[in-house]
BAGU-886350 format. One line per 5 residues: number of its first residue (from 1); their letters; for each residue x, y, z of C-alpha. Coordinates in Angstrom, 1 decimal. Layout:
BEGIN
NUM) a) X,Y,Z  ...
This chain:
BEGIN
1) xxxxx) 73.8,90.5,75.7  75.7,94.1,76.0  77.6,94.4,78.8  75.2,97.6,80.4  72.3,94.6,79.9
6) xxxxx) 74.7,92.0,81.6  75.3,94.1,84.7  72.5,95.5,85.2  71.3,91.9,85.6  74.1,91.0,87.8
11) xxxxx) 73.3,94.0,90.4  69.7,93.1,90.4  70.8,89.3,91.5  73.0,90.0,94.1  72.0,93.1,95.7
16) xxxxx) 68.4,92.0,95.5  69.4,89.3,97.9  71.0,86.3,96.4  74.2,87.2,98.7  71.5,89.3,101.5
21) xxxxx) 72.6,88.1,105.2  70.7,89.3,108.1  72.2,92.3,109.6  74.9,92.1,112.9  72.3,92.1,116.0
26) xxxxx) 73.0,94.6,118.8  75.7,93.1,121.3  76.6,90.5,118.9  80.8,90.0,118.9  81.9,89.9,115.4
31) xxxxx) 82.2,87.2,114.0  79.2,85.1,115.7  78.9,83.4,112.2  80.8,82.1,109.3  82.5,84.8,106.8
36) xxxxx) 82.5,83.9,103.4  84.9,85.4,100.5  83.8,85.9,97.4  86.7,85.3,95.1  86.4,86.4,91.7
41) xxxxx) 89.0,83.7,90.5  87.9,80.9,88.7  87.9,77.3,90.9  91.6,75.8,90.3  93.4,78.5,88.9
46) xxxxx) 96.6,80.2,91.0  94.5,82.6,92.5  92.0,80.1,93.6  94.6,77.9,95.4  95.6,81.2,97.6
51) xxxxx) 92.4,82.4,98.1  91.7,78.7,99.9  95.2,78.7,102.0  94.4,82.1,103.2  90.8,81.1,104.0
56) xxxxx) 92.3,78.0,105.9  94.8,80.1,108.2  92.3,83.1,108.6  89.6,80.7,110.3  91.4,79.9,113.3
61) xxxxx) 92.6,83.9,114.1  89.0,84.8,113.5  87.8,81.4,115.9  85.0,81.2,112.3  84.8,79.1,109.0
66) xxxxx) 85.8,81.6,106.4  84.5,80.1,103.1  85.6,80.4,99.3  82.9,81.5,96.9  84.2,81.4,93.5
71) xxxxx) 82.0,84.1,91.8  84.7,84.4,88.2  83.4,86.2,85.2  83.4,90.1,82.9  86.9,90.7,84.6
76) xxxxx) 86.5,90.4,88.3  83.2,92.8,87.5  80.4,89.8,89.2  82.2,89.4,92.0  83.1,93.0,93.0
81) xxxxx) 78.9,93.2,92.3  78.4,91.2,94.8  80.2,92.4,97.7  79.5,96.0,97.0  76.2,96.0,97.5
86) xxxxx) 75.8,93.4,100.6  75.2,94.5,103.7  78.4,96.4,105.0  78.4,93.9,108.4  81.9,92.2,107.6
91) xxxxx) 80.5,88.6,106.9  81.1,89.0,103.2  84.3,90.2,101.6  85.8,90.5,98.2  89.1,88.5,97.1
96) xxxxx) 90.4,89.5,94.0  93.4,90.3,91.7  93.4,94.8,92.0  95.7,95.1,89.2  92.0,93.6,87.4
101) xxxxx) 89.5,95.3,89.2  91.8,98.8,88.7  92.0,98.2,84.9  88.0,97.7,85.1  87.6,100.8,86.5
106) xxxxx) 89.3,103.0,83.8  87.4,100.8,81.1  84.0,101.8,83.2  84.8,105.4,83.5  85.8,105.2,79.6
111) xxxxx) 82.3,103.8,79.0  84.1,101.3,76.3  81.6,99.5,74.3  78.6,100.9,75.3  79.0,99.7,78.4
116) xxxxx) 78.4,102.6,80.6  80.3,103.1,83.9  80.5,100.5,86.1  77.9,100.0,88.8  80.4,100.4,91.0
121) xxxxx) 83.6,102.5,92.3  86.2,100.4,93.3  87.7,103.7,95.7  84.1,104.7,97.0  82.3,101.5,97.2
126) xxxxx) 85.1,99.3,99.1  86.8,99.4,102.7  90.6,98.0,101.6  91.2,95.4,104.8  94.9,94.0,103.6
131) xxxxx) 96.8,93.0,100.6  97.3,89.2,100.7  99.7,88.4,97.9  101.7,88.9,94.6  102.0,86.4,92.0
136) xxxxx) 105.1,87.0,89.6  104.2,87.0,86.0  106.7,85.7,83.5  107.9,86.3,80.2  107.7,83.4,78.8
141) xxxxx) 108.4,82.1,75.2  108.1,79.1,72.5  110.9,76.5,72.9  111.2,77.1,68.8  112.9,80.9,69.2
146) xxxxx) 116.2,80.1,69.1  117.9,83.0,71.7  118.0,83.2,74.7  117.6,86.5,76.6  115.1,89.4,76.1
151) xxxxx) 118.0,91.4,74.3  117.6,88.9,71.5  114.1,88.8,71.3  113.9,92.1,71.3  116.4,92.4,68.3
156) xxxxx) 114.0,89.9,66.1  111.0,91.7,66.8  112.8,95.1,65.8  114.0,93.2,62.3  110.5,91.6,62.1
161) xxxxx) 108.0,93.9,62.7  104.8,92.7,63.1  105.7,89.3,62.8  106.1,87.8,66.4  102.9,87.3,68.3
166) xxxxx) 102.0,87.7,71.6  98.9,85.7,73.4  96.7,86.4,76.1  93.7,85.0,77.6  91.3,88.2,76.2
171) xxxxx) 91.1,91.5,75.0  91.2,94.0,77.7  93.0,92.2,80.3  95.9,92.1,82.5  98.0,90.0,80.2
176) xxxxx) 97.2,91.6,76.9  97.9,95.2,78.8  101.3,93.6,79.6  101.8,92.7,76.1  101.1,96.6,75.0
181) xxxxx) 103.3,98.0,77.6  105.9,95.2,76.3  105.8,96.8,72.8  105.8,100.4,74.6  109.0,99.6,76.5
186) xxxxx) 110.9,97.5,73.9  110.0,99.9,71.0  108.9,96.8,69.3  105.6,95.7,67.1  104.3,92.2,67.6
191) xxxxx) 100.8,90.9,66.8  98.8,90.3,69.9  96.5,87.2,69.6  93.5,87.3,72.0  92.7,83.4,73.4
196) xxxxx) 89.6,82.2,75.5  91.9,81.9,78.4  95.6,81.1,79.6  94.9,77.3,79.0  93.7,78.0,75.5
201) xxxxx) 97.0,79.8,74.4  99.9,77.3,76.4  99.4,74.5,73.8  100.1,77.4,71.1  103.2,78.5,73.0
206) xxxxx) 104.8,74.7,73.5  104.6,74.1,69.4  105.8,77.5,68.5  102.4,79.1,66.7  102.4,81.3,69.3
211) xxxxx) 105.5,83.7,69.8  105.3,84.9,73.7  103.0,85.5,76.3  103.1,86.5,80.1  101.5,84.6,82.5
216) xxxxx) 101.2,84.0,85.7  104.5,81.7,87.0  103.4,78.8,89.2  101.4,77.2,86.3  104.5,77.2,83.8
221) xxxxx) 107.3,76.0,86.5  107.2,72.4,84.9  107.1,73.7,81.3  110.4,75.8,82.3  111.9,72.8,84.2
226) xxxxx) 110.9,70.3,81.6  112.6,72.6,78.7  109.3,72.4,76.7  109.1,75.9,77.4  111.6,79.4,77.6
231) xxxxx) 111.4,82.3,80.7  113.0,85.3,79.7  112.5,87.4,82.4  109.8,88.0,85.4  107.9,91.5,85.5
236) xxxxx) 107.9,91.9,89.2  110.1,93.8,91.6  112.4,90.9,92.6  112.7,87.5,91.4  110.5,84.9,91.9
241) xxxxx) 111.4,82.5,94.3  110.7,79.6,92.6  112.7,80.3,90.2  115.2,82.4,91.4  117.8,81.9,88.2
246) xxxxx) 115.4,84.1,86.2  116.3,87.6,86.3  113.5,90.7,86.7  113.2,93.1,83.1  114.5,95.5,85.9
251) xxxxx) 117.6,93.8,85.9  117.9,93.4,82.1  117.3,97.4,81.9  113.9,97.3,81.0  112.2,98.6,84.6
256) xxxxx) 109.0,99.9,83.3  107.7,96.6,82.2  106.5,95.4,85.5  103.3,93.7,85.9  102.2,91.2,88.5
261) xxxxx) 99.2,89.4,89.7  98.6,91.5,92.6  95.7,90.2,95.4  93.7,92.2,98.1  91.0,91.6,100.7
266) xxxxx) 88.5,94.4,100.5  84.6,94.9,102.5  81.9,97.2,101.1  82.3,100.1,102.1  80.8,101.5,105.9
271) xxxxx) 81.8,98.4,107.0  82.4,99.4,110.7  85.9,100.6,111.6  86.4,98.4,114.4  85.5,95.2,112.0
276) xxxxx) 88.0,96.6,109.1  90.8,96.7,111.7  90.4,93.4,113.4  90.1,91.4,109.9  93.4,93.5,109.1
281) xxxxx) 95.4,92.4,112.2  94.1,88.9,111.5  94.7,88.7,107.9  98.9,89.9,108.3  98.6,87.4,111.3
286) xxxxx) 97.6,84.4,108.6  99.6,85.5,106.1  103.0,85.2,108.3  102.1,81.8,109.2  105.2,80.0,108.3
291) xxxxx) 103.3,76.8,106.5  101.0,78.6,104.4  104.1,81.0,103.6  106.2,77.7,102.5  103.4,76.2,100.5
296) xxxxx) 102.8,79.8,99.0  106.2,79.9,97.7  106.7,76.5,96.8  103.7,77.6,94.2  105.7,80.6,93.1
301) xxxxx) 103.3,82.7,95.3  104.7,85.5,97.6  102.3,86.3,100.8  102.3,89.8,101.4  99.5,91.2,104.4
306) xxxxx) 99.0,95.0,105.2  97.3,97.4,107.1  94.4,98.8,105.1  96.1,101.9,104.0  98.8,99.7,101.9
311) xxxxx) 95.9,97.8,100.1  94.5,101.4,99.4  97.9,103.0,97.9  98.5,100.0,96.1  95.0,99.9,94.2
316) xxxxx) 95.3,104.0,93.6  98.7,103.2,92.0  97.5,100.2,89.7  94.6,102.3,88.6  96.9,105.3,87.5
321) xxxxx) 99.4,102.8,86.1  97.1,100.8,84.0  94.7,104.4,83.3  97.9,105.5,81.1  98.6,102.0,79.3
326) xxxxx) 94.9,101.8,78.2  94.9,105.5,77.2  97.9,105.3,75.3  97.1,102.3,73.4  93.5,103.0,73.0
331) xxxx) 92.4,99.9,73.8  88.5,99.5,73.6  87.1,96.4,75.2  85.1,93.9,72.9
């Protein structure tokens, strides 16, 4: 099925009323029901455990259930779907990674693959509530490389060219842009090997037919601890805090390779004003809250609320960011 035939179906499911709820009545107090979140993470993965622990400590500052809808699938693209055309009345919200949803907006207005644009503008079609978290990625490589630091790496891919390889869980995505903007920084060429997901790729990376690959951390912390598997560096801003030994590419000179699992809260768009700013001040509220802050951490996430206008600047600057990696590789989706 092409992907113009694939959405196409998807917007006629879930704006034709698979997701319809019946509209706020007059004097109602928001929220008189439950608000669900539709999560476009897959059930289990990093993202899905944050997406529940926010839910948890959002219920009780909103006095409703908020519910987890895992609607994964075409790149965050079914999900944002979903919420973009539902009725703008604040009961149903989008979680999602933006650094994702950002690099499927330059792919749409690209038209790669015959897909056409998106059926949806991730700026025009979304009210930004709050950011909710980052989740470090790492640079992590196969116990069989013998060196230690990124310096050495970087020397045997320069002496090898072409001969390292770098997995990632799909063409197109997050992890195999990292991998381009790797080679970009580095000056380096390694062979990027696309996998059917991150779990596809890790038994690859642990017996050394796989070179390197960046990933999101919490999942690897035992590999790393374990030895069965080597961190180089993380590619965010500071070090991750659970495991605070590993130093940023910042550090290690290489600043422009940064690239992190980044997480918002977002509402279709005309979502009233009033609705936007109370989920806002309720969202920072939950996201302080010291036990779902330790738990976060202890997972290698970092909590990170904001009033609307961060969430906003921080999707404009992934979208340019990732816009220029894209273009300058000339990646075309497949």
């Amino acid at each position: 099925m092409g992907r113009r035939i694939f959405m196409a179906a998807v917007l006629a499911l879930y704006g034709g009323g698979a997701f319809a709820q019946a509209p706020q009545n007059a004097g109602e107090v928001y929220p008189a029901r439950p608000i669900r979140l539709v999560n476009s993470l897959s059930a289990g993965s990093a993202g899905d455990r944050l997406a529940r622990q926010f839910a948890d400590a959002l219920s009780p500052r909103v006095n409703q259930k908020v519910l987890v809808d895992n609607r994964p699938g075409d790149g965050g693209n079914i999900a944002a779907v979903a919420v973009a055309k539902a009725p703008a009345d604040g009961y149903l919200l989008l979680f999602s990674s933006t650094a994702s949803l950002a690099i499927q907006m330059t792919y749409g207005n690209l038209g790669n693959s015959g897909g056409g644009t998106l059926p949806y503008d991730l700026r025009r079609d979304f009210a930004p509530i709050s950011t909710v978290a980052q989740i470090p990625n790492g640079f992590f490589v196969t116990p069989v490389f013998t060196g230690d630091s990124l310096q050495a790496l970087v020397k045997e891919a320069k002496a090898q060219p072409g001969k390292l390889t770098c997995a990632s869980s799909g063409v197109g995505g997050l992890l195999h842009l990292t991998c381009k903007l790797f080679k970009k920084s580095a000056g380096v060429d390694v062979l990027h090997v696309a996998y059917k997901g991150s779990t596809a790729f890790l038994p690859e990376l642990v017996s050394g037919r796989i070179t390197l690959a960046f990933d999101n951390v919490p999942v690897y912390v035992p590999l790393v601890n374990a030895g069965k598997l080597k961190i180089l560096a993380v590619t965010s801003q500071k070090r991750a805090s659970v495991l605070p030994f590993v130093p940023t590419t910042a550090e290690l000179g290489m600043p422009q390779l940064e690239s992190v699992g980044l997480f918002g809260l977002l509402a279709p768009a005309r979502t009233p004003e009033a609705v936007v700013k109370m989920l806002s001040s309720a969202s920072v509220a939950a996201l302080r809250q010291p036990a779902l802050r330790a738990q976060a951490q202890k997972e290698g996430v970092e909590p990170d609320g904001s009033v609307p206008d961060g969430l906003r600047r921080q999707i404009d600057n992934e979208i340019n960011k990732w816009a220029r990696v894209i273009k300058d590789a000339n990646i075309g989706r497949e």
